[in-house]
Biopython code that builds the backbone (N, CA, C, O; Angstrom):
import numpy as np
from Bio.PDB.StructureBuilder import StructureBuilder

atoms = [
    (1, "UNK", "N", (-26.517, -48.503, 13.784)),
    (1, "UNK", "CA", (-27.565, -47.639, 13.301)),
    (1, "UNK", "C", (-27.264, -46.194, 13.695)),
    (1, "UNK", "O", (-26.404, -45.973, 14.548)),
    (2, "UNK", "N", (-27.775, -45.442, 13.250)),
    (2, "UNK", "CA", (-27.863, -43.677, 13.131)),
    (2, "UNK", "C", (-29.369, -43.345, 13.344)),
    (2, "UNK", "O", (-30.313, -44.112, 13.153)),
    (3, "UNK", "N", (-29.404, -42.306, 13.692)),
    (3, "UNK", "CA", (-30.530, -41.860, 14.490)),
    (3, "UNK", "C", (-29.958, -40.084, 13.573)),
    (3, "UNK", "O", (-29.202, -39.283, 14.124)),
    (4, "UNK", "N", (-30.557, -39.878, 12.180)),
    (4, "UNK", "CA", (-30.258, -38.589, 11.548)),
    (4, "UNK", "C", (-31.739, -37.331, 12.109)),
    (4, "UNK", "O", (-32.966, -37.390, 12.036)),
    (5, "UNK", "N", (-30.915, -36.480, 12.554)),
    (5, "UNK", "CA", (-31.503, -35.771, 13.013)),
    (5, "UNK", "C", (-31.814, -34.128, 12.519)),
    (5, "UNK", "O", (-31.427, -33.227, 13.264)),
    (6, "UNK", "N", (-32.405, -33.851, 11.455)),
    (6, "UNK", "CA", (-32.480, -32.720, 10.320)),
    (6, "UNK", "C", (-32.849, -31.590, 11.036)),
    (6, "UNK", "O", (-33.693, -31.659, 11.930)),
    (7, "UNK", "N", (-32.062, -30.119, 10.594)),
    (7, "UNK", "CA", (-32.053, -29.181, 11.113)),
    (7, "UNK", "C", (-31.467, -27.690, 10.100)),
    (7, "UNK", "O", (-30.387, -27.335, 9.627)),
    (8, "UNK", "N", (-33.123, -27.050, 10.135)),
    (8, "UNK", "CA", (-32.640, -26.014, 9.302)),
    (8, "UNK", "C", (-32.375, -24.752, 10.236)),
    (8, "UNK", "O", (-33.148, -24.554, 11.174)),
    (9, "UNK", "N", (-31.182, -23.795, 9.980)),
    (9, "UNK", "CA", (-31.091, -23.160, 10.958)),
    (9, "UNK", "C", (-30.929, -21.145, 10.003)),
    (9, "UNK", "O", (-30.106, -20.772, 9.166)),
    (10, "UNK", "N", (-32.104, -20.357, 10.661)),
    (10, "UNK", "CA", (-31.490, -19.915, 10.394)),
    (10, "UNK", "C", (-31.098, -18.372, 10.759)),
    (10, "UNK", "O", (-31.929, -17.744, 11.415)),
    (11, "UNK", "N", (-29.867, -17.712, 10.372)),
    (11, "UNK", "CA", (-29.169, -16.927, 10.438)),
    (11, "UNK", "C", (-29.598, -15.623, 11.331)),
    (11, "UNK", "O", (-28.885, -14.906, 12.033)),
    (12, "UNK", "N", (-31.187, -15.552, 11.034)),
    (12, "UNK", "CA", (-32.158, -14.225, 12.030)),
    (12, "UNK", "C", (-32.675, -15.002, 12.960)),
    (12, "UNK", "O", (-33.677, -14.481, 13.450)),
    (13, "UNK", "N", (-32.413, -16.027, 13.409)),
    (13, "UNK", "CA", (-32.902, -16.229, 14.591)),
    (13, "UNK", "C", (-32.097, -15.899, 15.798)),
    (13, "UNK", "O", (-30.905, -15.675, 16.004)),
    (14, "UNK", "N", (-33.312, -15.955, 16.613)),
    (14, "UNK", "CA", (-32.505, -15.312, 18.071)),
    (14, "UNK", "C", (-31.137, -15.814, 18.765)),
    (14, "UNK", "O", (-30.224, -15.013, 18.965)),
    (15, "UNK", "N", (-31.056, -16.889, 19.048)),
    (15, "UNK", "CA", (-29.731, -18.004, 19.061)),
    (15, "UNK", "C", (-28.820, -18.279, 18.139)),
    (15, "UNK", "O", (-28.004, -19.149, 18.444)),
    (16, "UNK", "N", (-28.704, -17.635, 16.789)),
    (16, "UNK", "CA", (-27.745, -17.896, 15.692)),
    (16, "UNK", "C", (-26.598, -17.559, 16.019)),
    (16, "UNK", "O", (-25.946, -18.589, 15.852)),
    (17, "UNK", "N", (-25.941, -16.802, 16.369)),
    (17, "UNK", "CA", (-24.500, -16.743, 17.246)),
    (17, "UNK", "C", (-24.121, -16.039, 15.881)),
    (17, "UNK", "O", (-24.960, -15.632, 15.077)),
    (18, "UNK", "N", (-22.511, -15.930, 15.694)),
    (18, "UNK", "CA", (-21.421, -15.765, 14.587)),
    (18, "UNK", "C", (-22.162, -16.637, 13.461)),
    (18, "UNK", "O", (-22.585, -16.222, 12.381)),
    (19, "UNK", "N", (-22.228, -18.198, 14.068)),
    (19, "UNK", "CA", (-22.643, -19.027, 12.335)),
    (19, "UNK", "C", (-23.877, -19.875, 13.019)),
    (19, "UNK", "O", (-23.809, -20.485, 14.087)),
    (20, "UNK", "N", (-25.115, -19.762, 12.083)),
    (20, "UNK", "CA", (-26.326, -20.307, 12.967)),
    (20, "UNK", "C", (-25.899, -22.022, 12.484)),
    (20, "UNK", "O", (-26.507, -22.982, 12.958)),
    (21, "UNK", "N", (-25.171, -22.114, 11.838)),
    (21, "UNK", "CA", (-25.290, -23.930, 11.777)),
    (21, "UNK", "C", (-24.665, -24.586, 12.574)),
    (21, "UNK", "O", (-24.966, -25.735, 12.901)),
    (22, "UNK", "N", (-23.288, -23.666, 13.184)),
    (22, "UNK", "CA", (-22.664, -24.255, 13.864)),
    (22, "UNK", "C", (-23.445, -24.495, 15.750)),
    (22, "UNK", "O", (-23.603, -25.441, 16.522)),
    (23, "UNK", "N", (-23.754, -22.871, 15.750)),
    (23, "UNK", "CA", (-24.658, -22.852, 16.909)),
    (23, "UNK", "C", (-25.703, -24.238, 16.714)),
    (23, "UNK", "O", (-25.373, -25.278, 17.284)),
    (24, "UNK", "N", (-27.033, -24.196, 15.845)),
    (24, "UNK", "CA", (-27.779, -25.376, 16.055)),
    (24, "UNK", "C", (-27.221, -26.554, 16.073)),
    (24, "UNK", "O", (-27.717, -27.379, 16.840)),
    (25, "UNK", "N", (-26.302, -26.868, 15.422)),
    (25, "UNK", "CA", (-25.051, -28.303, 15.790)),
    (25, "UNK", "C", (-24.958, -28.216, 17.184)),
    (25, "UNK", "O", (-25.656, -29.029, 17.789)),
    (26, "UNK", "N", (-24.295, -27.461, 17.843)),
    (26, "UNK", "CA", (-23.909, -27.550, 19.219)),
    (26, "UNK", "C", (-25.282, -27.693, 20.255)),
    (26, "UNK", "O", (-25.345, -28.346, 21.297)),
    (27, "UNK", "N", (-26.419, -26.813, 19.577)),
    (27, "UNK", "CA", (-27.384, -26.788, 20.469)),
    (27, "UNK", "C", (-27.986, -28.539, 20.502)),
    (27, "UNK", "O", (-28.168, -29.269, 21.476)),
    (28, "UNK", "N", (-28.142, -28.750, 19.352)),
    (28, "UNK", "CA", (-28.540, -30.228, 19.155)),
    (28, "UNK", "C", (-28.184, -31.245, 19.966)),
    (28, "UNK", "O", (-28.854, -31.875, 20.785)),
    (29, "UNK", "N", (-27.079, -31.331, 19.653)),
    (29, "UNK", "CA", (-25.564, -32.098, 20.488)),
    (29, "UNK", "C", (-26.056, -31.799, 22.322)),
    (29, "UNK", "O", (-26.128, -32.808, 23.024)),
    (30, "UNK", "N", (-26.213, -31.092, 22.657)),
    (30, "UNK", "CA", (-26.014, -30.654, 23.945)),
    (30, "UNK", "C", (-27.518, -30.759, 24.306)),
    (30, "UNK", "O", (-27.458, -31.030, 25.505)),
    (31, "UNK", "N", (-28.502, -30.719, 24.059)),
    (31, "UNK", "CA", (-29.970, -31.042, 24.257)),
    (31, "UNK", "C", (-30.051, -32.502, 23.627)),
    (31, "UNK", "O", (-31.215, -32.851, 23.425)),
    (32, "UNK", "N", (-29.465, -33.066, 23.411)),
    (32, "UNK", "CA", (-29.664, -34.871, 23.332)),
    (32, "UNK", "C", (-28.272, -35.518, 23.893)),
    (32, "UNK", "O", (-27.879, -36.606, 23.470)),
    (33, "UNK", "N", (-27.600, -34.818, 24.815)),
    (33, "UNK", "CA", (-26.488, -35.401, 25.443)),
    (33, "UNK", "C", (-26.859, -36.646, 26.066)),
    (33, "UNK", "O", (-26.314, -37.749, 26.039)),
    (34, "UNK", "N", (-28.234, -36.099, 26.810)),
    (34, "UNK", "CA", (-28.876, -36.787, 28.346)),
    (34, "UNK", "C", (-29.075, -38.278, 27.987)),
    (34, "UNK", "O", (-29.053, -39.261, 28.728)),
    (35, "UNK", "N", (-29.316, -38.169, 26.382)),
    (35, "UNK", "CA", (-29.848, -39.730, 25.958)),
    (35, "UNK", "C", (-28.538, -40.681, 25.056)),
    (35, "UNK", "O", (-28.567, -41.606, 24.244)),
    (36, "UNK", "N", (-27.377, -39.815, 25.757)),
    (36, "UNK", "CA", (-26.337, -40.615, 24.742)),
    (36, "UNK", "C", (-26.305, -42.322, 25.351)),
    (36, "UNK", "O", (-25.819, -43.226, 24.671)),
    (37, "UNK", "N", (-26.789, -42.505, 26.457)),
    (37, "UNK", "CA", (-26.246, -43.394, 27.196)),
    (37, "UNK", "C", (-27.281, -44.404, 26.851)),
    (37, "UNK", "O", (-26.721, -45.482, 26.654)),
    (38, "UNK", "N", (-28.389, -44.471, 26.722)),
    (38, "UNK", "CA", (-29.793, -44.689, 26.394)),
    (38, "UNK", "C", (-29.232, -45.029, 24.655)),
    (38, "UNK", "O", (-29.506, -46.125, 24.166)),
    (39, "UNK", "N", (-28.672, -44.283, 24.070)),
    (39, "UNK", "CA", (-29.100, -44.539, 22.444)),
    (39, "UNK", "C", (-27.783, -45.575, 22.397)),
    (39, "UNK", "O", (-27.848, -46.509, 21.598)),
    (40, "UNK", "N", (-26.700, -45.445, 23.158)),
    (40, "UNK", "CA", (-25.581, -46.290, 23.380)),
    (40, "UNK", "C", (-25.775, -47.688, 23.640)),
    (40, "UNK", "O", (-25.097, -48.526, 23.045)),
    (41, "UNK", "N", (-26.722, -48.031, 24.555)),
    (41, "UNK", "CA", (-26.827, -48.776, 24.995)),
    (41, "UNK", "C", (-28.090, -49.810, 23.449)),
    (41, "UNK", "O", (-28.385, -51.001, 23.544)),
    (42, "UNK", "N", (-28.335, -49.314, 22.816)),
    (42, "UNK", "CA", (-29.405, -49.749, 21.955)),
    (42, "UNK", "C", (-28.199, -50.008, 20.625)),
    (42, "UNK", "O", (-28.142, -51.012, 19.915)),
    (43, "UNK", "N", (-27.270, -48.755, 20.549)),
    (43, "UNK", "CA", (-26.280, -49.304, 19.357)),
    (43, "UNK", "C", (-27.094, -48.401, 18.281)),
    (43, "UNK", "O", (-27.469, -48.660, 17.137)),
    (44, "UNK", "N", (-27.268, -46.827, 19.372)),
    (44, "UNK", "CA", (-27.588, -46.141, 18.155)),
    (44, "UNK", "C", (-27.010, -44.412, 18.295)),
    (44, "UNK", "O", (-27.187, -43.567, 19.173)),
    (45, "UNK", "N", (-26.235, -44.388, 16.948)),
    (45, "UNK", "CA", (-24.995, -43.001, 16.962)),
    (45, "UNK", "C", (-25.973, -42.046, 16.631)),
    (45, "UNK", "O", (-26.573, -42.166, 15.563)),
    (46, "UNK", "N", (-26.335, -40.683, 17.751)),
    (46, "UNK", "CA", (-27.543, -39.507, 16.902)),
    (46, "UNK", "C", (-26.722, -39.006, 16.459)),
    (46, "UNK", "O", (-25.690, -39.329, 17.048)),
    (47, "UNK", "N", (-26.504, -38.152, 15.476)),
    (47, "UNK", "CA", (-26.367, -37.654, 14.497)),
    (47, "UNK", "C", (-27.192, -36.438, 13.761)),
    (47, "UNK", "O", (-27.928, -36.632, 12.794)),
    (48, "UNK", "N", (-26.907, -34.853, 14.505)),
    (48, "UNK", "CA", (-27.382, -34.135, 13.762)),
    (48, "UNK", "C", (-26.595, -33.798, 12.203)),
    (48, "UNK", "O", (-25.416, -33.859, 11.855)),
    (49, "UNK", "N", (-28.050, -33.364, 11.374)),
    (49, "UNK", "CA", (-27.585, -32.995, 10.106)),
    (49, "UNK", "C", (-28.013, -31.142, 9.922)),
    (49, "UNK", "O", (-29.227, -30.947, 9.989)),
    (50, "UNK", "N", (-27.404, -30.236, 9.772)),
    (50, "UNK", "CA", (-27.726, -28.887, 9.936)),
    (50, "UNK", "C", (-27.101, -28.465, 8.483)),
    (50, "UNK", "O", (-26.089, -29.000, 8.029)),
    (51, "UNK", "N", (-27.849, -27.418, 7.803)),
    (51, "UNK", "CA", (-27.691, -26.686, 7.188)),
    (51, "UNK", "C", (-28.773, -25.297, 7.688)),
    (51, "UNK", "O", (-29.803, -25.293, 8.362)),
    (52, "UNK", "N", (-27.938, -24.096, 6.961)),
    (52, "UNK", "CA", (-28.675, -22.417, 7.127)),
    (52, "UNK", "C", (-29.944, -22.712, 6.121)),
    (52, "UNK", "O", (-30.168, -23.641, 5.344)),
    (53, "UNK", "N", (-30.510, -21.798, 6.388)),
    (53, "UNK", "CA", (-31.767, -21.655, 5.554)),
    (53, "UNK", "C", (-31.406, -21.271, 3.993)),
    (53, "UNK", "O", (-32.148, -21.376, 3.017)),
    (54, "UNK", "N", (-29.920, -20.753, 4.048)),
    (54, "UNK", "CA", (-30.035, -20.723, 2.131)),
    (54, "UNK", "C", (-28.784, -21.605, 1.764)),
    (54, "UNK", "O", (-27.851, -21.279, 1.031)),
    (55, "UNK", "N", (-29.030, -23.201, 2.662)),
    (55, "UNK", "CA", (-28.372, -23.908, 1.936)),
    (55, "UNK", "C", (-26.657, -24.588, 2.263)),
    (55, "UNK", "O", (-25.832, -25.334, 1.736)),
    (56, "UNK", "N", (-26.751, -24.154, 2.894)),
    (56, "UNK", "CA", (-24.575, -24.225, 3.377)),
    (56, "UNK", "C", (-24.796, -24.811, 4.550)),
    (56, "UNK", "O", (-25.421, -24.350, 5.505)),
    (57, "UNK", "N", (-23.996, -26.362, 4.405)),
    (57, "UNK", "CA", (-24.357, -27.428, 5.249)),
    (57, "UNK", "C", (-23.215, -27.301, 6.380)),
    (57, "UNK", "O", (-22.042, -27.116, 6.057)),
    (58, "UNK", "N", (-23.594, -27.402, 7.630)),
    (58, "UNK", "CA", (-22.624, -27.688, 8.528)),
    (58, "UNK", "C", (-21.598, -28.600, 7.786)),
    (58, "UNK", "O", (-21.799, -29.397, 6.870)),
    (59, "UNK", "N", (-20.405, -28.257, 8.451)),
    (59, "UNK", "CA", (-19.006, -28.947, 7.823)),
    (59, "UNK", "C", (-19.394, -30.799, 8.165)),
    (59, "UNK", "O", (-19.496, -31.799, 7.455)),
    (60, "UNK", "N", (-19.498, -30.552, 9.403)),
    (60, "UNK", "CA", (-19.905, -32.256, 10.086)),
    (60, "UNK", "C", (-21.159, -33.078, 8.807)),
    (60, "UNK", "O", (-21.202, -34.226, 8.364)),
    (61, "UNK", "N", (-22.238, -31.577, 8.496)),
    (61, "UNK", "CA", (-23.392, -32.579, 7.509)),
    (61, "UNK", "C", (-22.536, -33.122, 5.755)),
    (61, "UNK", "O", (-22.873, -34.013, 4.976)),
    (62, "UNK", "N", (-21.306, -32.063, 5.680)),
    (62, "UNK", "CA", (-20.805, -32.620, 4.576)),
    (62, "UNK", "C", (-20.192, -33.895, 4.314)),
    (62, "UNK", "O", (-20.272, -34.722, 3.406)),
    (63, "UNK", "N", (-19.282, -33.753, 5.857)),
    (63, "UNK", "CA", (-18.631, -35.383, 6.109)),
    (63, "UNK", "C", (-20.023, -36.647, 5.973)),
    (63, "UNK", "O", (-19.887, -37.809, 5.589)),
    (64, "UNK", "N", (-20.664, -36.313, 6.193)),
    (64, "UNK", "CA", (-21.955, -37.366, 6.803)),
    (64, "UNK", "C", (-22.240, -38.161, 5.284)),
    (64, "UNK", "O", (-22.131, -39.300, 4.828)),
    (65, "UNK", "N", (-22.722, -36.659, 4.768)),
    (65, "UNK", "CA", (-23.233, -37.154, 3.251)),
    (65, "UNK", "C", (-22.075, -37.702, 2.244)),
    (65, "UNK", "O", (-22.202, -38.597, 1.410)),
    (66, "UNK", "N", (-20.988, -36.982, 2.519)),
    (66, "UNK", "CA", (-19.986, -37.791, 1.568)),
    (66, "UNK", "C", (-19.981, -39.174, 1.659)),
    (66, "UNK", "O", (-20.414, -39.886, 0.752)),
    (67, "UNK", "N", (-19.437, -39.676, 2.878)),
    (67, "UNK", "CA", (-19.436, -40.688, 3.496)),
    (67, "UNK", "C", (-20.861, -41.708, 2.920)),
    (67, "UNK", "O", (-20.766, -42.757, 2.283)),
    (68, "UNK", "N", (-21.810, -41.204, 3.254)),
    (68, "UNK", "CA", (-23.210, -41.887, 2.631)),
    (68, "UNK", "C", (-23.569, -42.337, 1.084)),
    (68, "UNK", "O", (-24.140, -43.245, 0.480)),
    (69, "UNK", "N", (-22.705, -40.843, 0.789)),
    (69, "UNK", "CA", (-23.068, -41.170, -1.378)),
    (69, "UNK", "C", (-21.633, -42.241, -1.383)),
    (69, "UNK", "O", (-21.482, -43.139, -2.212)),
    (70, "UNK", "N", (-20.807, -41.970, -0.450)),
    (70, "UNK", "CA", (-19.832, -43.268, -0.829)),
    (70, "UNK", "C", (-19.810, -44.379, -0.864)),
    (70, "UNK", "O", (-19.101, -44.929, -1.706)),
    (71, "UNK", "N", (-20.591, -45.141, 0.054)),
    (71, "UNK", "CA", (-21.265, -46.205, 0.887)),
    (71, "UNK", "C", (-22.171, -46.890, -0.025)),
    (71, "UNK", "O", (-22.131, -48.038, -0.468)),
    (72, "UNK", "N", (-23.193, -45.712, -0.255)),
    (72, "UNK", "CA", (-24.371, -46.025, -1.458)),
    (72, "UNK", "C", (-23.324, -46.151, -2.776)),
    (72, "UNK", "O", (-23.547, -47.145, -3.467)),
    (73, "UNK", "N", (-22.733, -45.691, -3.014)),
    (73, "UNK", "CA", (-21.925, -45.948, -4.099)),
    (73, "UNK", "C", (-21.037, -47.469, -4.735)),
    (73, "UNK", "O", (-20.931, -47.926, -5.873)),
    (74, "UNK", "N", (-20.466, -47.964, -3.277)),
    (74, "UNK", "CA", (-19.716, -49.211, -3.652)),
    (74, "UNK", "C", (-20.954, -50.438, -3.220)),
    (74, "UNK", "O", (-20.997, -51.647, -3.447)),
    (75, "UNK", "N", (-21.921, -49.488, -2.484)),
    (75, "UNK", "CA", (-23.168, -50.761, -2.465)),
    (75, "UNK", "C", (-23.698, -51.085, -3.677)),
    (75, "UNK", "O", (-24.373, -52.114, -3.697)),
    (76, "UNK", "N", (-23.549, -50.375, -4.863)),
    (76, "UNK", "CA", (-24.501, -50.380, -6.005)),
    (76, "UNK", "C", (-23.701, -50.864, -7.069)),
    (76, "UNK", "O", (-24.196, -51.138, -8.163)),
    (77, "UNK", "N", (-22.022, -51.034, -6.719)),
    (77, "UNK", "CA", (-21.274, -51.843, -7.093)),
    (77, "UNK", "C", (-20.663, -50.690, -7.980)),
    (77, "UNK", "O", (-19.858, -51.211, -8.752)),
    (78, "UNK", "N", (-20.733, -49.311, -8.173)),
    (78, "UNK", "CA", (-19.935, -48.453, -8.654)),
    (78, "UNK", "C", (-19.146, -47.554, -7.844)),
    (78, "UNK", "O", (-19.442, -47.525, -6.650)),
    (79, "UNK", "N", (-17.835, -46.525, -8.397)),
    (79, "UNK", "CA", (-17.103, -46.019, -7.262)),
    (79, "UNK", "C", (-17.508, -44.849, -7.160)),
    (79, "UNK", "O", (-17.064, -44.255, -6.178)),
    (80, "UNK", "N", (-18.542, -44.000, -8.144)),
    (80, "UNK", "CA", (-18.470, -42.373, -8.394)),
    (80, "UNK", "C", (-19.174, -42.369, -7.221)),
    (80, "UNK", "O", (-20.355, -42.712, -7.279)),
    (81, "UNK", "N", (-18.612, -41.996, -5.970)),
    (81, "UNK", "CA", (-19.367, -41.269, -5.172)),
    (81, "UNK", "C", (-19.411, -40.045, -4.783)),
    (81, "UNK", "O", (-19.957, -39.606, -3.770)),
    (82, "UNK", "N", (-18.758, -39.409, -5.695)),
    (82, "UNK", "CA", (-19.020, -37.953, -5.911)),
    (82, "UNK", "C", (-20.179, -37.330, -6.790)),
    (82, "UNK", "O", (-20.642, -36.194, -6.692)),
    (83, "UNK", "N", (-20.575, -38.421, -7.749)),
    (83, "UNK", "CA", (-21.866, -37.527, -8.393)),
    (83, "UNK", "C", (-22.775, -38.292, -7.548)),
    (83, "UNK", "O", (-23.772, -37.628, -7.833)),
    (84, "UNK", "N", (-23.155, -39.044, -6.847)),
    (84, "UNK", "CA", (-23.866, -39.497, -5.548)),
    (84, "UNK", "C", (-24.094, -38.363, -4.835)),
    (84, "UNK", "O", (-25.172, -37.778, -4.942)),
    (85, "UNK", "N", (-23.037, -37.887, -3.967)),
    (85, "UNK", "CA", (-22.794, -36.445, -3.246)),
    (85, "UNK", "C", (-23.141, -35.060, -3.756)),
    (85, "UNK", "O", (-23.491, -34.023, -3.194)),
    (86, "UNK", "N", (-22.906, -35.431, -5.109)),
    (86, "UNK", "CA", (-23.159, -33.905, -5.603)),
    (86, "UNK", "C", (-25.223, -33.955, -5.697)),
    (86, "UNK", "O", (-26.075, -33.150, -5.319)),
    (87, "UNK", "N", (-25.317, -35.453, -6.458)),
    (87, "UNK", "CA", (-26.807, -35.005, -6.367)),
    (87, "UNK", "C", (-28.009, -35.442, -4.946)),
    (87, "UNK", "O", (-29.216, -35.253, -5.101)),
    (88, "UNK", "N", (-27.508, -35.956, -3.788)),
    (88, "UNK", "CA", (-27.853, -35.859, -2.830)),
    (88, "UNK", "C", (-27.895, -34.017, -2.072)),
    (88, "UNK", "O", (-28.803, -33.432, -1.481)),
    (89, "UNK", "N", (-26.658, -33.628, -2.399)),
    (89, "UNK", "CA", (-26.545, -32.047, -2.016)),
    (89, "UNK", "C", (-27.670, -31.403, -2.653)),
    (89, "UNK", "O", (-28.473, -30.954, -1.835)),
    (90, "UNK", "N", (-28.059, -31.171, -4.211)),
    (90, "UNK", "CA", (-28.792, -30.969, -5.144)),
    (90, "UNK", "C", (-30.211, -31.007, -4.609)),
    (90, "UNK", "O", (-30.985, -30.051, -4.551)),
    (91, "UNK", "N", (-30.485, -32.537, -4.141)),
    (91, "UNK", "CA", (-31.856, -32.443, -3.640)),
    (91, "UNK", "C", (-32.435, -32.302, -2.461)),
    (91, "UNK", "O", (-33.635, -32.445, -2.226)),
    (92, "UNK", "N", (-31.290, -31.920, -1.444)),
    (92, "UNK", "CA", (-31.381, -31.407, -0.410)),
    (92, "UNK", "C", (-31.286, -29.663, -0.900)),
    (92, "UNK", "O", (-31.082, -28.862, 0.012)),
    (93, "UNK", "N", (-31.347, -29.444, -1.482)),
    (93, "UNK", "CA", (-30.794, -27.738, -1.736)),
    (93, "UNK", "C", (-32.354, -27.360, -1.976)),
    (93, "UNK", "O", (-33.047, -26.539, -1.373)),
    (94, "UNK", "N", (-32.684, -28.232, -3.062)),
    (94, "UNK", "CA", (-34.221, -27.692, -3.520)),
    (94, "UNK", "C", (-35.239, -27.947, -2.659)),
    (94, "UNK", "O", (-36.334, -27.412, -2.826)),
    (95, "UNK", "N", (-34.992, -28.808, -1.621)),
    (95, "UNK", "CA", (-36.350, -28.695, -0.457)),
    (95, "UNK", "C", (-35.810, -27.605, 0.509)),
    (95, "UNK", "O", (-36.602, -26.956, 1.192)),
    (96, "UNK", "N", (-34.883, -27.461, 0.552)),
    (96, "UNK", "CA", (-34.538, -26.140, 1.784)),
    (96, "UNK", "C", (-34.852, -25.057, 0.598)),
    (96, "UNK", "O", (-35.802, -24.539, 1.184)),
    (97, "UNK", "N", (-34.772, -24.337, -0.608)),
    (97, "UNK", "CA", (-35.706, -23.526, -1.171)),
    (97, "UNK", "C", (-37.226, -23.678, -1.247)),
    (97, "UNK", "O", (-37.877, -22.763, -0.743)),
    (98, "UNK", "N", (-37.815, -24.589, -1.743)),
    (98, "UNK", "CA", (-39.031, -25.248, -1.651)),
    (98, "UNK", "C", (-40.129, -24.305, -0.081)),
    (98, "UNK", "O", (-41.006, -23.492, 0.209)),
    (99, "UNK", "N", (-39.012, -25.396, 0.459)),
    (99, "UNK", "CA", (-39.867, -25.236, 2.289)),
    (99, "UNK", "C", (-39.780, -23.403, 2.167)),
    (99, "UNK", "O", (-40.860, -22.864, 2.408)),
    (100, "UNK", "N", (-38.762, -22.569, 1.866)),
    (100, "UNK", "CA", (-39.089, -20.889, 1.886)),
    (100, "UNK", "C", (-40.029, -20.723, 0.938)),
    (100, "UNK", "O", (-41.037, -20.098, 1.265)),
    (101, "UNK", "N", (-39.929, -21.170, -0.255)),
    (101, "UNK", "CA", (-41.245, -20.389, -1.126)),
    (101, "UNK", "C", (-42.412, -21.153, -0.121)),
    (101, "UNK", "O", (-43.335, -20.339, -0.071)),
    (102, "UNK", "N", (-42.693, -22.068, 0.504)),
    (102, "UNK", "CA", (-44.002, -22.593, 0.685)),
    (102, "UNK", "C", (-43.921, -21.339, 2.378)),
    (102, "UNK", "O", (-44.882, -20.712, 2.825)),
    (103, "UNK", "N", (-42.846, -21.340, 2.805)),
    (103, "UNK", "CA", (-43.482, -20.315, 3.987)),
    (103, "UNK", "C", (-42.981, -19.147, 3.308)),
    (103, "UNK", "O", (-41.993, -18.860, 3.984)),
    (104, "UNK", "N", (-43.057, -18.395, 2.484)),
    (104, "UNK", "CA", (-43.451, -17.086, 1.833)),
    (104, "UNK", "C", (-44.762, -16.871, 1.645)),
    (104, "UNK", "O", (-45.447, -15.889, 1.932)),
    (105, "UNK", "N", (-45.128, -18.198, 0.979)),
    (105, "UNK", "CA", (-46.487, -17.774, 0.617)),
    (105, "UNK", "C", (-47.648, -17.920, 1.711)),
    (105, "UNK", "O", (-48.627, -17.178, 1.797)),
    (106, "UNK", "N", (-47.369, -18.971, 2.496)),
    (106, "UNK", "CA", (-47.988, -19.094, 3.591)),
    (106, "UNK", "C", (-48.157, -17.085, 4.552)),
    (106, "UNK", "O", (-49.127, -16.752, 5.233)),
    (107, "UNK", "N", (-47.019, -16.255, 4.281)),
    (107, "UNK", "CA", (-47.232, -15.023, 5.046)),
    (107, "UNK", "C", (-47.700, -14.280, 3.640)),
    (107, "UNK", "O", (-48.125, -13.166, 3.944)),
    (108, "UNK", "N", (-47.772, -14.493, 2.240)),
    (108, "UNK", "CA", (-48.542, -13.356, 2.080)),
    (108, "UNK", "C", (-49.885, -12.861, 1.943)),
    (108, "UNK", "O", (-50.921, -13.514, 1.819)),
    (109, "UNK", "N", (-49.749, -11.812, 1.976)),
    (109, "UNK", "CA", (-51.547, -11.442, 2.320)),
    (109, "UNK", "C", (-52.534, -12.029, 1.115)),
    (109, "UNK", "O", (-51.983, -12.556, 0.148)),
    (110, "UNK", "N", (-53.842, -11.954, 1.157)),
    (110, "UNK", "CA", (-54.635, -12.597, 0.817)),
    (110, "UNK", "C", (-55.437, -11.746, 0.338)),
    (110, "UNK", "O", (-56.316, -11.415, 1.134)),
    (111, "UNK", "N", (-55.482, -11.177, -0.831)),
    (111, "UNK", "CA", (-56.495, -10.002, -1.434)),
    (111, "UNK", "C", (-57.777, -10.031, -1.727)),
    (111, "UNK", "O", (-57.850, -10.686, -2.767)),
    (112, "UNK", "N", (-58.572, -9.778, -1.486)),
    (112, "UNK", "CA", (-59.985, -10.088, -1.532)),
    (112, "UNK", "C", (-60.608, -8.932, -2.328)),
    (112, "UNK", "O", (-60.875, -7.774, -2.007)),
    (113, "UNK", "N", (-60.798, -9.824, -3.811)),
    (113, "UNK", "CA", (-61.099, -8.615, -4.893)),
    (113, "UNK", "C", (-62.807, -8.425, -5.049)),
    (113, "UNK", "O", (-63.336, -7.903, -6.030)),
    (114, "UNK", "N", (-63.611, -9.016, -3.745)),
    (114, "UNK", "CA", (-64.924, -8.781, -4.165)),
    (114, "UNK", "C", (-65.440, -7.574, -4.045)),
    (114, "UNK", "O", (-66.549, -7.430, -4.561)),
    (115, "UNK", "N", (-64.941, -6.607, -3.487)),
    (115, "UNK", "CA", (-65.479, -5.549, -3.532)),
    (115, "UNK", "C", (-65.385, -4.728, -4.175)),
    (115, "UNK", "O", (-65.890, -3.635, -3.915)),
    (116, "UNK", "N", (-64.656, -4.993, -5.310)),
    (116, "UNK", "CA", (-64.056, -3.840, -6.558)),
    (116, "UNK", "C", (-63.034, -2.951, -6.474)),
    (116, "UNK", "O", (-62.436, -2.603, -7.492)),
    (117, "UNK", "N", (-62.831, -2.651, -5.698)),
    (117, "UNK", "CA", (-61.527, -2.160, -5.469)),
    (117, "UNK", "C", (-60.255, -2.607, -6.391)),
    (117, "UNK", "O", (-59.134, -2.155, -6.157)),
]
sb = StructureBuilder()
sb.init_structure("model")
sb.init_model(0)
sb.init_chain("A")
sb.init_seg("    ")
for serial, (resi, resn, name, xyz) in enumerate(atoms, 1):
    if name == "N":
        sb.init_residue(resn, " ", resi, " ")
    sb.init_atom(name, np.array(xyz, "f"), 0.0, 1.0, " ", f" {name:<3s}", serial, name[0])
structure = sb.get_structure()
C-alpha cells in the first residue's frame, strides 16, 4: 500500500527556495521521516505527490502517475497508458486552477450597492 500525500506548493511562499516543488518534496519527506518505521512496519510506502500552484509536477509526482495510468492501464486489459497519464495530468491541472479561481474569489471584495453609490 501507498499512503499519497498531495501537495500544492507555491512559488511566493516563504520556504520556496530556487524550486518550491522540490523544496515541499524535501520538506514532506523530512517531516514524515519519524514515521517511516511505523508505516514500514504496517507495509505502507508515504509517498508525497507535489506540484507548484500553476501546475508543473515534481519530477518524482510524474514518475508516480506514469507508473499509475500504466498499472490502471494493463488492469483494464489495454496498453495506452499514456492517454491514461495524459488525462490523469489534465484533471489534476483543472483542480489546481479551480482551487485559485475559488481562492481569488474568496479575497475579492464584496461591494455593497445599497447605498447608491
Amino acid at each position: 500500500m501507498t499512503a499519497l500525500d498531495i501537495g500544492i506548493a507555491s512559488p511566493d511562499a516563504e520556504r520556496a527556495g530556487a524550486d518550491c516543488a522540490v523544496s515541499m518534496y524535501a520538506g514532506k519527506i523530512e517531516r514524515y521521516s519519524a514515521y517511516t518505521a511505523i508505516l514500514d512496519a504496517q507495509n505502507v510506502a508515504y509517498q508525497p505527490l507535489v506540484w507548484t500552484a500553476y501546475g508543473r509536477p515534481h519530477p518524482r509526482t510524474t514518475a508516480i502517475l506514469r507508473t499509475l495510468a500504466n498499472r490502471l492501464a494493463r488492469r483494464r486489459g489495454c496498453s495506452d497508458g499514456e492517454w491514461r497519464y495524459r488525462r490523469l495530468r489534465a484533471a489534476v491541472g483543472v483542480e489546481i486552477w479551480r482551487r485559485a479561481a475559488w481562492q481569488v474569489m474568496a479575497c475579492w471584495p464584496v461591494c455593497d450597492d445599497d447605498d447608491g453609490d
